[in-house]
PDB file of N, CA, C and O in Angstrom:
ATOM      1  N   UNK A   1      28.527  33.133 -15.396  1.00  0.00           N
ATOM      2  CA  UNK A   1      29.507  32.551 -16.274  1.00  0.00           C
ATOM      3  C   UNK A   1      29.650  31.052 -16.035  1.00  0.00           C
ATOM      4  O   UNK A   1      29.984  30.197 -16.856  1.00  0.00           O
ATOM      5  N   UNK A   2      29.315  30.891 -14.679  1.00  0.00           N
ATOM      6  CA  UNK A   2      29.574  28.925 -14.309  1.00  0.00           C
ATOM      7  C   UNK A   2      28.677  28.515 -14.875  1.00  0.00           C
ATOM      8  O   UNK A   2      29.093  27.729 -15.726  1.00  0.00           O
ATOM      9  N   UNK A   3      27.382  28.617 -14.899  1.00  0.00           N
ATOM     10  CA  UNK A   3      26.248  28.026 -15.970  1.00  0.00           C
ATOM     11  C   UNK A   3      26.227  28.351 -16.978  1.00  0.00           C
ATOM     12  O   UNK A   3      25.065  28.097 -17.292  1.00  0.00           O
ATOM     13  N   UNK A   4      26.814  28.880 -18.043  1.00  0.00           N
ATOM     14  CA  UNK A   4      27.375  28.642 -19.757  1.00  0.00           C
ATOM     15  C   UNK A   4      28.242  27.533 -19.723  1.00  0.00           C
ATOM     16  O   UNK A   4      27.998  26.526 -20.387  1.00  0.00           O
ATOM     17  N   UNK A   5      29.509  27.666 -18.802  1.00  0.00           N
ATOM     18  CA  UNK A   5      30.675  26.714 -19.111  1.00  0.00           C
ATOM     19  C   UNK A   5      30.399  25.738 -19.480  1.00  0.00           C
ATOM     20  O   UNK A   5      31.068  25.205 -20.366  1.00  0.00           O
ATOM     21  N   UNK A   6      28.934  24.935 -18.748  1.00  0.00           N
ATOM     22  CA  UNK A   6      29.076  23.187 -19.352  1.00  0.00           C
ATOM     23  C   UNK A   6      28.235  23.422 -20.786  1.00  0.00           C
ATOM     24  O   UNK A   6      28.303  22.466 -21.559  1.00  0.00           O
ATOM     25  N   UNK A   7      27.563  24.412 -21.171  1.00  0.00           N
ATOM     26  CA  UNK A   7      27.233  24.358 -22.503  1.00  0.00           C
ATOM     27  C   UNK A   7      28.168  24.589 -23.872  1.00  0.00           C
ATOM     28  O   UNK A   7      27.930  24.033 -24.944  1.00  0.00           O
ATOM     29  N   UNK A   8      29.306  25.537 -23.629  1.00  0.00           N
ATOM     30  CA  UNK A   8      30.369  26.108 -24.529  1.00  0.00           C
ATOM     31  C   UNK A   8      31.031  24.793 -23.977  1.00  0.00           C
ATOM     32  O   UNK A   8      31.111  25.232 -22.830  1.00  0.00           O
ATOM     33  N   UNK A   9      31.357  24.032 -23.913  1.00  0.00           N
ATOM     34  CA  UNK A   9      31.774  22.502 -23.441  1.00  0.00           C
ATOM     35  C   UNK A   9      31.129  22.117 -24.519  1.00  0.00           C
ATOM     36  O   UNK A   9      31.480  22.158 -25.698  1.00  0.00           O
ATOM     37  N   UNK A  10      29.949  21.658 -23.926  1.00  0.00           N
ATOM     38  CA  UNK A  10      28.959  20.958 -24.991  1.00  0.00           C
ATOM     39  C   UNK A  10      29.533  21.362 -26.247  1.00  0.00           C
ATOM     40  O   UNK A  10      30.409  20.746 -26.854  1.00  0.00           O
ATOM     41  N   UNK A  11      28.848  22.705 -26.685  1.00  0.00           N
ATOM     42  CA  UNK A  11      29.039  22.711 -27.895  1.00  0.00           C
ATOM     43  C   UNK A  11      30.635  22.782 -28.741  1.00  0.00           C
ATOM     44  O   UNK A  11      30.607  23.025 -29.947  1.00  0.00           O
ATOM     45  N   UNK A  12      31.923  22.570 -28.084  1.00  0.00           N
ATOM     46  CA  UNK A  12      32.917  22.432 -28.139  1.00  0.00           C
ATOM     47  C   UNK A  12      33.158  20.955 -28.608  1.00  0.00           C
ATOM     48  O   UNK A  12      33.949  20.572 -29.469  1.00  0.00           O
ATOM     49  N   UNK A  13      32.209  20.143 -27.771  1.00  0.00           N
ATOM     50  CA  UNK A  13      32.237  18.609 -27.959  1.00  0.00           C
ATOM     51  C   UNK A  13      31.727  17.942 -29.321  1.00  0.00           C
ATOM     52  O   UNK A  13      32.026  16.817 -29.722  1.00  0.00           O
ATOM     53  N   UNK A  14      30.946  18.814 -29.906  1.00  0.00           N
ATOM     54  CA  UNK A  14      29.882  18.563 -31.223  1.00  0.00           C
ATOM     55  C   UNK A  14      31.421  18.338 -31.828  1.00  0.00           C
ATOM     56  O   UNK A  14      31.981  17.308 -32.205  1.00  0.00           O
ATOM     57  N   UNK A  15      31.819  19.549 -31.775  1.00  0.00           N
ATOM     58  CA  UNK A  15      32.972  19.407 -32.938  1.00  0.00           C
ATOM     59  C   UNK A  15      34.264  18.659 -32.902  1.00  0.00           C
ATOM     60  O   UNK A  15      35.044  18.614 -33.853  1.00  0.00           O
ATOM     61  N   UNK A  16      34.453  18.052 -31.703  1.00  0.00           N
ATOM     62  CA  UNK A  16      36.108  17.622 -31.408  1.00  0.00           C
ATOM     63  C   UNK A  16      35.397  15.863 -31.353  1.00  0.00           C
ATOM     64  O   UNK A  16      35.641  15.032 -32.228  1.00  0.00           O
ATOM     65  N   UNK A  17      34.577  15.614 -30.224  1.00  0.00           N
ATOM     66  CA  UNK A  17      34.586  14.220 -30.037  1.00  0.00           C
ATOM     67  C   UNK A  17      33.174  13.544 -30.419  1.00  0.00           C
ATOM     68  O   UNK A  17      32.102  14.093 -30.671  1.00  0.00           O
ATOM     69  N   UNK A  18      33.499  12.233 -30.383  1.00  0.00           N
ATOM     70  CA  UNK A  18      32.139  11.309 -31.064  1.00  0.00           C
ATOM     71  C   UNK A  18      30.690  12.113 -30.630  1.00  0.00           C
ATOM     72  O   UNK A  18      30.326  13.095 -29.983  1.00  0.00           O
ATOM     73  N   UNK A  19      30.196  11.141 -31.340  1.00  0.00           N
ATOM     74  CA  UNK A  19      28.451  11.827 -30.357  1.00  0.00           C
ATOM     75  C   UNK A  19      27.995  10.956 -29.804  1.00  0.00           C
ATOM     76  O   UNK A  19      26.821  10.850 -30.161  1.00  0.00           O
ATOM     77  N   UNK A  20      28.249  10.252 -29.122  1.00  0.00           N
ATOM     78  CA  UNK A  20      28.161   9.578 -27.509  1.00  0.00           C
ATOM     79  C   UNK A  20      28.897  10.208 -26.457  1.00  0.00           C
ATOM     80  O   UNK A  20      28.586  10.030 -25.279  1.00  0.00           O
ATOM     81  N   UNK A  21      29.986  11.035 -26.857  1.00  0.00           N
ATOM     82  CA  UNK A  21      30.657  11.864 -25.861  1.00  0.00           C
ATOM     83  C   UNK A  21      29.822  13.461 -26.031  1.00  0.00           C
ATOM     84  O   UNK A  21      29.906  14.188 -25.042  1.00  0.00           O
ATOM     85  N   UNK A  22      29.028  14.006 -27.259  1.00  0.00           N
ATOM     86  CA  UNK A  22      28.808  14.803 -27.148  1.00  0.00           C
ATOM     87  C   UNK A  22      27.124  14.997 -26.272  1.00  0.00           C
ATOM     88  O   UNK A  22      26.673  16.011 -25.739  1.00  0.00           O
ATOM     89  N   UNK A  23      26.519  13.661 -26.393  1.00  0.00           N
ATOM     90  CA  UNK A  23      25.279  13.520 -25.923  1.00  0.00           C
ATOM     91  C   UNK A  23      25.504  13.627 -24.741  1.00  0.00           C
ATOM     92  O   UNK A  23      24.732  14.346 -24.106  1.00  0.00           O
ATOM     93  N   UNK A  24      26.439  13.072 -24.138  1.00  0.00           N
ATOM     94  CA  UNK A  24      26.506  13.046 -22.540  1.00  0.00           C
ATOM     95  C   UNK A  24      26.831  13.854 -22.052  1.00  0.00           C
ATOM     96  O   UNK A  24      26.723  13.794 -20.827  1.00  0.00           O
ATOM     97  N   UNK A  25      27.506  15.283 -22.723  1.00  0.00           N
ATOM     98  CA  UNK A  25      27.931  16.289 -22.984  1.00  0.00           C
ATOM     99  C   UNK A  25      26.742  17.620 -22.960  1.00  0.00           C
ATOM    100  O   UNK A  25      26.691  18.528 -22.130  1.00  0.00           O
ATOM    101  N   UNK A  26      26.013  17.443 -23.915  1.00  0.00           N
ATOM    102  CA  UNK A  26      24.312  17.694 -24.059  1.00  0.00           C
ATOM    103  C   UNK A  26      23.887  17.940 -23.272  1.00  0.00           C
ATOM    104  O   UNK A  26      23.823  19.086 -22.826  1.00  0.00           O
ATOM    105  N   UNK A  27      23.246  16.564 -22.600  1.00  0.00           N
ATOM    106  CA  UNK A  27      22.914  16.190 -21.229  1.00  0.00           C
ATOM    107  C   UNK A  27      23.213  16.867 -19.689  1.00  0.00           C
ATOM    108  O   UNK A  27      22.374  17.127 -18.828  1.00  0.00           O
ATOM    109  N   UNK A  28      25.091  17.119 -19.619  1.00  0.00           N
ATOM    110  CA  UNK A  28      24.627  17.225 -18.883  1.00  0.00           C
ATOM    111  C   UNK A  28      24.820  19.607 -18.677  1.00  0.00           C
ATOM    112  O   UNK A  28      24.961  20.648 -18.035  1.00  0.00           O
ATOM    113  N   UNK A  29      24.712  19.140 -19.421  1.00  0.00           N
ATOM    114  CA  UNK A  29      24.548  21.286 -20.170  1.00  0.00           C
ATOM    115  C   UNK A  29      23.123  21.194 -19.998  1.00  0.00           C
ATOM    116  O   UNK A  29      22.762  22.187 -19.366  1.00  0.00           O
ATOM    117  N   UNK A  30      22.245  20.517 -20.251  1.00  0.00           N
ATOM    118  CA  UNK A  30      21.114  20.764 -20.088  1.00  0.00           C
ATOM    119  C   UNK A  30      20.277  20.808 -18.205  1.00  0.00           C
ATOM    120  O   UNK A  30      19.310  21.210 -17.559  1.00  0.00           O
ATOM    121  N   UNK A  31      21.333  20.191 -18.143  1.00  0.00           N
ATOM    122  CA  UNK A  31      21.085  20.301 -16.347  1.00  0.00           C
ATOM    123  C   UNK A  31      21.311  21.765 -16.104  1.00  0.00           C
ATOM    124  O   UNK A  31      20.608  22.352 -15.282  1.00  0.00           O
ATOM    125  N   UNK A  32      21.983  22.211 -16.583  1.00  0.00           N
ATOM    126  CA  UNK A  32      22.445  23.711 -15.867  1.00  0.00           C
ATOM    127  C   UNK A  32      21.198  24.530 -16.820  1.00  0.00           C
ATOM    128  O   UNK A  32      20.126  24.823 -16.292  1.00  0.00           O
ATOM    129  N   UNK A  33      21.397  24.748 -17.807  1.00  0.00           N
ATOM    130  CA  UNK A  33      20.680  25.210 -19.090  1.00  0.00           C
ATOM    131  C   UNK A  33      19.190  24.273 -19.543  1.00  0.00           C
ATOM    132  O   UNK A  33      19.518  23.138 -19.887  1.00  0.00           O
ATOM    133  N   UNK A  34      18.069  24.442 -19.594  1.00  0.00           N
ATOM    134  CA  UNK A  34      17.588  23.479 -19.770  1.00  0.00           C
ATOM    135  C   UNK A  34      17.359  23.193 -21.783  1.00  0.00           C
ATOM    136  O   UNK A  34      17.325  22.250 -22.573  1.00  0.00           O
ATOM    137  N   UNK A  35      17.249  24.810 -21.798  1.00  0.00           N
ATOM    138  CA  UNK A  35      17.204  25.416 -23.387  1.00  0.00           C
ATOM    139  C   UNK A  35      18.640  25.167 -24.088  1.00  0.00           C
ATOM    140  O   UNK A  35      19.128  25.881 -24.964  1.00  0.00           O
ATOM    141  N   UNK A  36      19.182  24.075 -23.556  1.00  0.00           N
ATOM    142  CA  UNK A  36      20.606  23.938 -24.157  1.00  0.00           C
ATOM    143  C   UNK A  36      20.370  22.849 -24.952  1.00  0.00           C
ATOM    144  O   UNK A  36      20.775  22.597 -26.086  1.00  0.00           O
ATOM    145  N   UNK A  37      19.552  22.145 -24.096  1.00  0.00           N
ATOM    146  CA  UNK A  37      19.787  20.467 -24.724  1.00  0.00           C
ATOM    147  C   UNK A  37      18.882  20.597 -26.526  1.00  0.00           C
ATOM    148  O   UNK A  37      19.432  20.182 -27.546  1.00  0.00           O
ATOM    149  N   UNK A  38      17.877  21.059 -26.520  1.00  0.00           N
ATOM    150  CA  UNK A  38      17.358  21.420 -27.932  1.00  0.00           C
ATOM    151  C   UNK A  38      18.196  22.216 -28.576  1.00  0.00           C
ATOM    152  O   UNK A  38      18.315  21.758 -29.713  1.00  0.00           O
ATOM    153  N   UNK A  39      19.023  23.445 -28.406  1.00  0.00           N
ATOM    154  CA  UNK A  39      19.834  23.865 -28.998  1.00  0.00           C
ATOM    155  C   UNK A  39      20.978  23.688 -29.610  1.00  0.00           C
ATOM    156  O   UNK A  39      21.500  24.129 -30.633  1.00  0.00           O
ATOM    157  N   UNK A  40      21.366  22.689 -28.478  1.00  0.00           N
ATOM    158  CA  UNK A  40      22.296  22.009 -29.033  1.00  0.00           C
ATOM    159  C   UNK A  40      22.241  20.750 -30.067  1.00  0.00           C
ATOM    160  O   UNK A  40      23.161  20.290 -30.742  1.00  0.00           O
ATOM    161  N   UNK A  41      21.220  20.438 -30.006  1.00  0.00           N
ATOM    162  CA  UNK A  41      20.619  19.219 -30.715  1.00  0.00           C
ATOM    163  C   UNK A  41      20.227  19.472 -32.125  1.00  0.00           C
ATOM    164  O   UNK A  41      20.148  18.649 -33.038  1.00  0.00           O
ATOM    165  N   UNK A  42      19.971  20.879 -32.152  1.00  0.00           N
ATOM    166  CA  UNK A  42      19.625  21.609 -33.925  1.00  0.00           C
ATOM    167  C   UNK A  42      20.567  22.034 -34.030  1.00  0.00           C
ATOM    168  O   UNK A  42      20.671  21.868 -35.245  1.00  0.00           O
ATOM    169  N   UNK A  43      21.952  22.761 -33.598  1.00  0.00           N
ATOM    170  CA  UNK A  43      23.279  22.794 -33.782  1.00  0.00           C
ATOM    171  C   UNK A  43      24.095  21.379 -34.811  1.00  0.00           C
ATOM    172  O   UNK A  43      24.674  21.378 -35.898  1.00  0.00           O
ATOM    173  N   UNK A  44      23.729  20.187 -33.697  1.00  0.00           N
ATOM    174  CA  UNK A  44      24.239  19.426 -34.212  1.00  0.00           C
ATOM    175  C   UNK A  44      23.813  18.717 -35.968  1.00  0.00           C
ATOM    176  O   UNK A  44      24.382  18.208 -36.934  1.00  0.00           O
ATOM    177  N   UNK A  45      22.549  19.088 -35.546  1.00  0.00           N
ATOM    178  CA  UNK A  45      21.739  18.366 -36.938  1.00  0.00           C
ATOM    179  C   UNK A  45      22.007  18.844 -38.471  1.00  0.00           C
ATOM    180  O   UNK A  45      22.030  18.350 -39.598  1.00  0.00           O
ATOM    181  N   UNK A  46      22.248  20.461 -37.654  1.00  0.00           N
ATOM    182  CA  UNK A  46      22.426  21.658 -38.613  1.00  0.00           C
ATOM    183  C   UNK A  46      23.854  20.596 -39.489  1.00  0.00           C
ATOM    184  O   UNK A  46      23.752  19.966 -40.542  1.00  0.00           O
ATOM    185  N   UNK A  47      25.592  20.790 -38.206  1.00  0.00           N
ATOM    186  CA  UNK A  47      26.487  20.267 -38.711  1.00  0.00           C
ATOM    187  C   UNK A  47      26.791  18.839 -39.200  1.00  0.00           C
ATOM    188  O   UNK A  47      27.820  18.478 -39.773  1.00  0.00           O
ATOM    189  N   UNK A  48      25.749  18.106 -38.885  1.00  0.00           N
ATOM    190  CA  UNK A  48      26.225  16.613 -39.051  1.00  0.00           C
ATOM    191  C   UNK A  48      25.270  16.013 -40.359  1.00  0.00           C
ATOM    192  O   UNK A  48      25.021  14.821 -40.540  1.00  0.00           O
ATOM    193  N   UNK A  49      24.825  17.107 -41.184  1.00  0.00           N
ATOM    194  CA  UNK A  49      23.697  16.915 -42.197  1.00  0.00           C
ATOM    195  C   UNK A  49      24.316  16.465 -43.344  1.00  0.00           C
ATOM    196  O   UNK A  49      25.354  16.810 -43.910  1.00  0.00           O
ATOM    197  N   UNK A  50      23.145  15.289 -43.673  1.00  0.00           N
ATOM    198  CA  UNK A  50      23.943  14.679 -44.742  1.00  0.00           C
ATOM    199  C   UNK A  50      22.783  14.445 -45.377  1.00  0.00           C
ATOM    200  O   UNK A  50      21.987  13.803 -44.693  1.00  0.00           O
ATOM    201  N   UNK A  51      22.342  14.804 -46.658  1.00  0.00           N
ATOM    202  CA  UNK A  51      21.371  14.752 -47.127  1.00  0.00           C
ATOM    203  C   UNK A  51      21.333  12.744 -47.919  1.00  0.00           C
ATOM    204  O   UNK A  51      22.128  11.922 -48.377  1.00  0.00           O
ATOM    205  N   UNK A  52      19.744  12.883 -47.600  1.00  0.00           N
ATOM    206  CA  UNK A  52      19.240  11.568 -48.181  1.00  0.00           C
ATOM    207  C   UNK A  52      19.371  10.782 -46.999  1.00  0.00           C
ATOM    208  O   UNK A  52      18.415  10.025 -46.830  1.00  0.00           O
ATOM    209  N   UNK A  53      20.390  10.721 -46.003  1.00  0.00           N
ATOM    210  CA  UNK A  53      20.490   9.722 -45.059  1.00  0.00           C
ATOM    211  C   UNK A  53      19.419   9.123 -44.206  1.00  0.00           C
ATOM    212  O   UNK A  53      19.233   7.917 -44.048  1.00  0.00           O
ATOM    213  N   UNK A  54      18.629  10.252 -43.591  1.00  0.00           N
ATOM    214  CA  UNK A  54      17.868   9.867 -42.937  1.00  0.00           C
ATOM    215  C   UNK A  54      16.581  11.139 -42.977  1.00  0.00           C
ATOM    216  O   UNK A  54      17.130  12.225 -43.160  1.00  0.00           O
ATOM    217  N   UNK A  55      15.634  11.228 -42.902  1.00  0.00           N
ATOM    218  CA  UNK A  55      14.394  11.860 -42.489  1.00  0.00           C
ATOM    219  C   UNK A  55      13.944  12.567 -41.054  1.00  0.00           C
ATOM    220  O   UNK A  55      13.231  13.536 -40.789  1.00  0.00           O
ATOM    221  N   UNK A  56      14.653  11.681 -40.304  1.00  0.00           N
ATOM    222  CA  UNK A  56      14.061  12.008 -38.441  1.00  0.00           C
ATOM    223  C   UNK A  56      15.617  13.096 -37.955  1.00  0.00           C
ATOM    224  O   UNK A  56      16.718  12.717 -38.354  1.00  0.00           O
ATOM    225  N   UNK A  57      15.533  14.065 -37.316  1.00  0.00           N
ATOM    226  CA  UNK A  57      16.535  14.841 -36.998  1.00  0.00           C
ATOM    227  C   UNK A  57      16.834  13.739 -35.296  1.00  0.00           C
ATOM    228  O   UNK A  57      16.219  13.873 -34.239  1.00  0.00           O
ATOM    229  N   UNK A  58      17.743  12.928 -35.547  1.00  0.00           N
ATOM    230  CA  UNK A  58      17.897  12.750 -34.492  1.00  0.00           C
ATOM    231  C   UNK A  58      18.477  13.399 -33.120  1.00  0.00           C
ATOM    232  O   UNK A  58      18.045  13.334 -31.969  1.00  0.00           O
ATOM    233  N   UNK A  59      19.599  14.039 -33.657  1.00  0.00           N
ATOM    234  CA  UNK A  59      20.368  14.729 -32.842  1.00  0.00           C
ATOM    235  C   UNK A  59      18.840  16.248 -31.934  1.00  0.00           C
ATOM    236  O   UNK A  59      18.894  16.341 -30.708  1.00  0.00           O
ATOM    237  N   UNK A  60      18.049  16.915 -32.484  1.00  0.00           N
ATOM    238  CA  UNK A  60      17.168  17.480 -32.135  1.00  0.00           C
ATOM    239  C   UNK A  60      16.225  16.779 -31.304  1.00  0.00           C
ATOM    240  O   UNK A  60      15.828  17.447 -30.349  1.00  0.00           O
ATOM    241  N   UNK A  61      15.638  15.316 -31.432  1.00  0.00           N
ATOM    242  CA  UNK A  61      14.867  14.370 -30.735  1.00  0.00           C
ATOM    243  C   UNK A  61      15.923  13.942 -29.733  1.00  0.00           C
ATOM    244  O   UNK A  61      15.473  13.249 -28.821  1.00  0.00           O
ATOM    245  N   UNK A  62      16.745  14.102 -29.708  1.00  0.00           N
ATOM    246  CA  UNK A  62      17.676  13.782 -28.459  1.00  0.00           C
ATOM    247  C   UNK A  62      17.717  14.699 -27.284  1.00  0.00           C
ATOM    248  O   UNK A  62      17.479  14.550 -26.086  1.00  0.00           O
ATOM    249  N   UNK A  63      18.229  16.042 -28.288  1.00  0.00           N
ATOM    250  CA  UNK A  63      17.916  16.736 -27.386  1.00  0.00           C
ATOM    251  C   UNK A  63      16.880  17.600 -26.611  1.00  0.00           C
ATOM    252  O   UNK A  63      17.128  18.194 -25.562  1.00  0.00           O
ATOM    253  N   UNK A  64      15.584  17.593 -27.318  1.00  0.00           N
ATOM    254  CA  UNK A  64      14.665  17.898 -26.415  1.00  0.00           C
ATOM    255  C   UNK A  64      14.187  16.800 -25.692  1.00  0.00           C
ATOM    256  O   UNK A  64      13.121  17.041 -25.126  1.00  0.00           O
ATOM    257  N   UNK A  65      14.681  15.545 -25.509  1.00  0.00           N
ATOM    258  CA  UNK A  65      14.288  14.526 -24.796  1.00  0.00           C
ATOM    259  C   UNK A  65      15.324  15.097 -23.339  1.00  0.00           C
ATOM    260  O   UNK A  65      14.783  15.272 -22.247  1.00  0.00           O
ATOM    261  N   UNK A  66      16.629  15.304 -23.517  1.00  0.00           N
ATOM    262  CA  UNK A  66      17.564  15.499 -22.448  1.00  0.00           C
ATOM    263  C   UNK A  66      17.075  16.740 -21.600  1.00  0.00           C
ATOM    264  O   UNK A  66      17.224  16.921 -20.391  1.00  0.00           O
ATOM    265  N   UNK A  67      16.198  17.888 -22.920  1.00  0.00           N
ATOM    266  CA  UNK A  67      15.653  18.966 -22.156  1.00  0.00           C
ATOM    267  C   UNK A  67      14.515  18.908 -21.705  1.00  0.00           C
ATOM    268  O   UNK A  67      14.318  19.834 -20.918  1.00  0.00           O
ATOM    269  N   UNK A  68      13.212  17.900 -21.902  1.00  0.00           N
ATOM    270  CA  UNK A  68      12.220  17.771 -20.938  1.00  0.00           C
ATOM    271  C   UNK A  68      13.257  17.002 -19.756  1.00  0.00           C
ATOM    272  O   UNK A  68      13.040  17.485 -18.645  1.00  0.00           O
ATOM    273  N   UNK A  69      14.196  16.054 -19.741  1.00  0.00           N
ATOM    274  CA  UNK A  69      14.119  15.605 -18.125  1.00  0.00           C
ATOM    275  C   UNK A  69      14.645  16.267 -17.566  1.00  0.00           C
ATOM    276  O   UNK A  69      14.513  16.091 -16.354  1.00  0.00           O
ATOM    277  N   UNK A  70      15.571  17.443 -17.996  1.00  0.00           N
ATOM    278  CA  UNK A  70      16.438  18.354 -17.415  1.00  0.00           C
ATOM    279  C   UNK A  70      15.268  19.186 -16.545  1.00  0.00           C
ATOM    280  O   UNK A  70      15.473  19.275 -15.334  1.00  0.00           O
ATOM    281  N   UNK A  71      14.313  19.668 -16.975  1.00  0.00           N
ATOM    282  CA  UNK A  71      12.943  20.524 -16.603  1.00  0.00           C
ATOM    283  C   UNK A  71      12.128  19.849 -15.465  1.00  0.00           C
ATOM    284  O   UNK A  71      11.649  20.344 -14.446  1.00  0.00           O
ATOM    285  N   UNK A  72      12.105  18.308 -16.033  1.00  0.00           N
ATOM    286  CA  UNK A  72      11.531  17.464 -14.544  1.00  0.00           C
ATOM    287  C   UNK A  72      11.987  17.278 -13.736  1.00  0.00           C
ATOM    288  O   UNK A  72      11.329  16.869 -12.779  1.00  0.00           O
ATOM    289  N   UNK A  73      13.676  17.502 -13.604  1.00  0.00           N
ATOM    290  CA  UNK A  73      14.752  17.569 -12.588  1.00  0.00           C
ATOM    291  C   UNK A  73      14.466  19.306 -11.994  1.00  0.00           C
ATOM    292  O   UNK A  73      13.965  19.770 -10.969  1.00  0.00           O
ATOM    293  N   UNK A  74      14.755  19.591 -12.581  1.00  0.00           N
ATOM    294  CA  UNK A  74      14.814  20.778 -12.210  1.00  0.00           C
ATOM    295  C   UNK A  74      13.029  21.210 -11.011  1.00  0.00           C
ATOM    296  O   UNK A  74      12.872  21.798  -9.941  1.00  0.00           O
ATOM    297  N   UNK A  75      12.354  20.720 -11.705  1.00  0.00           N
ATOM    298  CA  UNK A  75      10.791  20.731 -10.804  1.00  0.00           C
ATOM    299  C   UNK A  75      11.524  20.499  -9.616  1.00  0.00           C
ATOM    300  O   UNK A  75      11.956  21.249  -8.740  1.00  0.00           O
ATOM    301  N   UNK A  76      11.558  19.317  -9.793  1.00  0.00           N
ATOM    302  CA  UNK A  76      12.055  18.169  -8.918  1.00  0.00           C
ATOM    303  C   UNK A  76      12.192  18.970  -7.653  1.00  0.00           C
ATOM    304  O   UNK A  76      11.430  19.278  -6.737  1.00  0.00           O
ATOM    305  N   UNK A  77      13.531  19.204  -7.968  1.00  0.00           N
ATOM    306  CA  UNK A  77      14.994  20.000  -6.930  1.00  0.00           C
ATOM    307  C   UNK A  77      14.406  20.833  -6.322  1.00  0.00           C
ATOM    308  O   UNK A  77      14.515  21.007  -5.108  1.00  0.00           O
ATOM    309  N   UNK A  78      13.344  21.785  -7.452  1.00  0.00           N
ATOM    310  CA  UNK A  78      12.870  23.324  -6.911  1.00  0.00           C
ATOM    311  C   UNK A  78      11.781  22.769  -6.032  1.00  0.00           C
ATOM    312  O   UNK A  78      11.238  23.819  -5.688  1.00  0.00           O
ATOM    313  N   UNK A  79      11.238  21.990  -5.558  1.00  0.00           N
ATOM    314  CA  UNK A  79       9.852  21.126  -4.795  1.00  0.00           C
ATOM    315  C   UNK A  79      10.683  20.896  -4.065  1.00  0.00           C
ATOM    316  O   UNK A  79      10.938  21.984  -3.548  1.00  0.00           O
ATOM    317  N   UNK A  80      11.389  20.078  -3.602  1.00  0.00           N
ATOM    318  CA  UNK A  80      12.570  19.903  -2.653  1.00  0.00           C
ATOM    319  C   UNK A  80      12.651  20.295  -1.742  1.00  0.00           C
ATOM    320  O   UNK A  80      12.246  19.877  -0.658  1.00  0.00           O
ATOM    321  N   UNK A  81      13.607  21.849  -2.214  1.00  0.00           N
ATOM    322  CA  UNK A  81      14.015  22.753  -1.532  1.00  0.00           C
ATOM    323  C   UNK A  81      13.209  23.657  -0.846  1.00  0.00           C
ATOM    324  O   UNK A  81      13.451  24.336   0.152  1.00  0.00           O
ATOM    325  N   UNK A  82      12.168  23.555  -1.568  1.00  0.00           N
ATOM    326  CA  UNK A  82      11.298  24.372  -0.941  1.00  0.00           C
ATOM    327  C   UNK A  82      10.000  23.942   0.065  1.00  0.00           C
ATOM    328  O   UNK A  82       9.245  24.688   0.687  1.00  0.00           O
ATOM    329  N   UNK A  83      10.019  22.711   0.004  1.00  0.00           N
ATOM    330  CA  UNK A  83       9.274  21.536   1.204  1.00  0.00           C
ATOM    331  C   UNK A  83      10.302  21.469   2.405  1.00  0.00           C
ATOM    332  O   UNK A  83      10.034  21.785   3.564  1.00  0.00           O
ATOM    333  N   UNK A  84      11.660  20.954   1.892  1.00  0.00           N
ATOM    334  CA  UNK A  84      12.435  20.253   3.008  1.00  0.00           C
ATOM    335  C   UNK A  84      13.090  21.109   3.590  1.00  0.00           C
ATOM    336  O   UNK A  84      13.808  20.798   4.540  1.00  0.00           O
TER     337      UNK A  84
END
């Protein structure tokens, strides 16, 4: 249940505060979750769609950017722990 919380956060954040608070938000759900940060990122694209505006899903390119480094962190940590 402690590793959902910062994602139901996250996605709590899409809807209440800016998306500079929700990216950082994203971010750091994707630390716990790594499959959060893309999910949440087509969540957002899904709600924040405004047709004609733009072409590039940003909110989705965000977040699989937050979820590859979340994954290289995560290497990371798991190499770590298991060397040191």
């Amino acid at each position: 249940m402690m590793r959902a919380m910062p994602t139901i956060l996250a996605l709590i954040a899409l809807f209440v505060f800016p998306w500079q608070v929700s990216f950082v938000a994203v971010f750091a759900a994707a630390l716990f979750m790594p499959a959060a940060g893309i999910a949440l990122g087509i969540i957002a694209d899904i709600v924040y769609y405004v047709p004609g505006a733009s072409f590039v899903p940003y909110f989705t390119l965000l977040g699989a950017v937050a979820t590859a480094v979340s994954m290289l962190v995560h290497r990371f940590v798991k190499t770590r722990i298991i060397e040191g």
